[in-house]
C-alpha positions as CSV (number, residue, x, y, z in Angstrom):
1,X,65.2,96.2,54.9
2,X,65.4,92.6,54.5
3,X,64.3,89.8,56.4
4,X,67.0,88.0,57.9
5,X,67.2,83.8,57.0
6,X,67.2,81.7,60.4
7,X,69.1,79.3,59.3
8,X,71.9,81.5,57.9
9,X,72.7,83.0,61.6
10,X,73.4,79.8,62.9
11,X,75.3,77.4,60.1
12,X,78.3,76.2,62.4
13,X,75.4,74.2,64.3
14,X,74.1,73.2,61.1
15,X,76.9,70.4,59.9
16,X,78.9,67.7,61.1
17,X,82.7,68.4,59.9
18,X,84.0,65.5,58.0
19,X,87.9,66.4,58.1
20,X,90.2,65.6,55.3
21,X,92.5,63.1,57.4
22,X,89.5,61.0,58.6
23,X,88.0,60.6,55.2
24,X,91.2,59.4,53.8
25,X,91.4,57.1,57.2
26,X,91.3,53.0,57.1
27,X,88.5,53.2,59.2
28,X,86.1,55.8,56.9
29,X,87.1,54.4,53.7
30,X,86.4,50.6,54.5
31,X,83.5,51.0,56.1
32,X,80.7,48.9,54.1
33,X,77.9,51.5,52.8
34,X,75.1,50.7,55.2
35,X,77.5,51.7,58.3
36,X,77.3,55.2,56.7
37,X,73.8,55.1,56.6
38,X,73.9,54.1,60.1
39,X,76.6,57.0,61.0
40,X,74.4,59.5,59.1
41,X,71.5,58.5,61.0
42,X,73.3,59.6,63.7
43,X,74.3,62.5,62.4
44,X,70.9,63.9,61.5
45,X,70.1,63.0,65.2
46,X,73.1,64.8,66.4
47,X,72.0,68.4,64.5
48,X,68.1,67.9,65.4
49,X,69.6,68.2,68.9
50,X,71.4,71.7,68.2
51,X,74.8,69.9,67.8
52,X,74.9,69.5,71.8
53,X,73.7,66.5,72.7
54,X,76.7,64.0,71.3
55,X,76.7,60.7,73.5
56,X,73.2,61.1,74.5
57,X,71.7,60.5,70.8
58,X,68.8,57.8,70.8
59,X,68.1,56.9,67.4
60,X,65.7,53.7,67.3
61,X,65.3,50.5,65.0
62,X,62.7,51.9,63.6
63,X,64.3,54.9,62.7
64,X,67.3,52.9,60.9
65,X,65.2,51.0,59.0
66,X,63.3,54.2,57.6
67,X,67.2,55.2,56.5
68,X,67.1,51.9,54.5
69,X,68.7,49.2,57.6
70,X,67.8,45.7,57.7
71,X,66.8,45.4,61.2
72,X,68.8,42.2,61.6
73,X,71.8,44.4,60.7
74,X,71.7,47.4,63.1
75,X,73.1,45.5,65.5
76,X,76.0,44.3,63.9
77,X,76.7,47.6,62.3
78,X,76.6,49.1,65.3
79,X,79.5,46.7,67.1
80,X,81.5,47.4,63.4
81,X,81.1,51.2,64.2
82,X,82.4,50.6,67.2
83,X,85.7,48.5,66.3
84,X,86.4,50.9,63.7
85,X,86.2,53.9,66.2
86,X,83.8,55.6,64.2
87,X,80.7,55.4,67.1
88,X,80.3,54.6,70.3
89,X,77.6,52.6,71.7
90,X,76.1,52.9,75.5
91,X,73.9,51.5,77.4
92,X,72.2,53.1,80.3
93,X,70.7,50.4,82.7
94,X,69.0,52.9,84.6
95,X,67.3,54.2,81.2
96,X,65.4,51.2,80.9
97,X,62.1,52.4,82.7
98,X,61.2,48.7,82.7
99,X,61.6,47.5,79.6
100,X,63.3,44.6,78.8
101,X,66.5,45.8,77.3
102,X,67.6,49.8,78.0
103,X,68.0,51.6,74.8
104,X,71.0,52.7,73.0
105,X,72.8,55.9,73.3
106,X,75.2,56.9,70.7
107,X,78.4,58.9,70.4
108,X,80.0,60.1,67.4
109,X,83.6,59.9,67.5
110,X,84.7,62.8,65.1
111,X,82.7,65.4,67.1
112,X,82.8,66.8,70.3
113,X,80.7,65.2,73.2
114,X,78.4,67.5,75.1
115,X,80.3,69.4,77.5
116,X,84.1,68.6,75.9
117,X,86.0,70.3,73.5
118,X,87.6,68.2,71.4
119,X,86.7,64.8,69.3
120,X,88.2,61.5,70.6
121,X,88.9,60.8,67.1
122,X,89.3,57.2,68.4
123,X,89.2,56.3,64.3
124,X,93.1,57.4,64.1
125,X,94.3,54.3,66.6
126,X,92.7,51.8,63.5
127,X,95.9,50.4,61.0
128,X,94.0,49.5,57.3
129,X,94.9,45.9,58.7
130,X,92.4,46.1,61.8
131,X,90.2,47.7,59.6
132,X,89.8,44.7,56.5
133,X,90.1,42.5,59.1
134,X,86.7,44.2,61.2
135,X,85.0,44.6,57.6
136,X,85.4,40.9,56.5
137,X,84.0,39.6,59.7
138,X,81.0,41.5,59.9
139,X,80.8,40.8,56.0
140,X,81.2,36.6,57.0
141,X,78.7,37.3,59.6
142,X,76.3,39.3,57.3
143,X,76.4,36.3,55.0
144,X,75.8,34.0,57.7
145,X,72.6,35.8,58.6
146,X,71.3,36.4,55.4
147,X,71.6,32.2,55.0
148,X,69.6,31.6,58.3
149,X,67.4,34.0,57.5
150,X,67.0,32.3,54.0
151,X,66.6,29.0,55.3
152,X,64.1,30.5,57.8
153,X,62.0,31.5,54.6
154,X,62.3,28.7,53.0
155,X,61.2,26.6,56.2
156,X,58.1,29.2,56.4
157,X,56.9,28.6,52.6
158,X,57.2,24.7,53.3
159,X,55.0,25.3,56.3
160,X,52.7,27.3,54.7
């Protein structure tokens, strides 16, 4: 008799599906490197929940950064996400448990959320157009960042 491998019996819980037509889509293909980092992120929080818990998933800062995102860009990435359809970002006022700002809960587009059956898929409503036009602000905004955040070094060494 052999012993049965856990993780074998349940593989369908396992994976996020990545279909054909939205890897080929405006929205998947120009999306900038570090918003896939962000999505699989995401992702990884999505299956540590069983694959049930999609727009409920808290990832933190912290936990972006460890997947190699400048803190100063989660933000950003996260509003990109959103434009392209890819993720959706909530905010739960109540959630806040009085902190300053609530935290973020996250929703993966291509996958069911809890309780539904389908995907929103709300990648398919993005033309290539809206798409290079999304990328090369947040690009022109990255830049912009990474300047003040230059200058902001530079005016620290002077100080110092």
């Amino acid at each position: 008799m052999t012993a049965r491998n856990p993780s074998r019996s349940n593989w369908l819980t396992n994976y996020v599906p990545h279909r054909l037509e939205m890897l080929r889509s405006p929205a998947w293909t120009e999306a900038p490197a570090q918003l896939h980092r962000m999505l699989d992120r995401i992702e990884i929080e999505h299956l540590s929940h069983g694959g049930k818990e999609n727009g409920g998933l808290f990832v933190s800062y912290r936990q972006f950064q460890m997947c190699g995102i400048s803190k100063r860009q989660i933000r950003a990435l996260a509003e990109l996400g959103q434009g392209l359809g890819l993720v959706e970002v909530r905010q739960d006022p109540e959630a806040s448990n009085g902190r300053i700002r609530p935290p973020n809960a996250y929703r993966l587009t291509y996958v069911p959320e809890r309780g539904k059956k389908a995907p929103t898929d709300d990648w398919r409503a993005i033309s290539s157009d809206r798409a290079k036009s999304l990328v090369a602000r947040f690009r022109k905004t990255e830049k912009k960042s990474r300047r003040a955040g230059d200058e902001a070094h530079v005016v620290q060494e002077v100080i110092a």
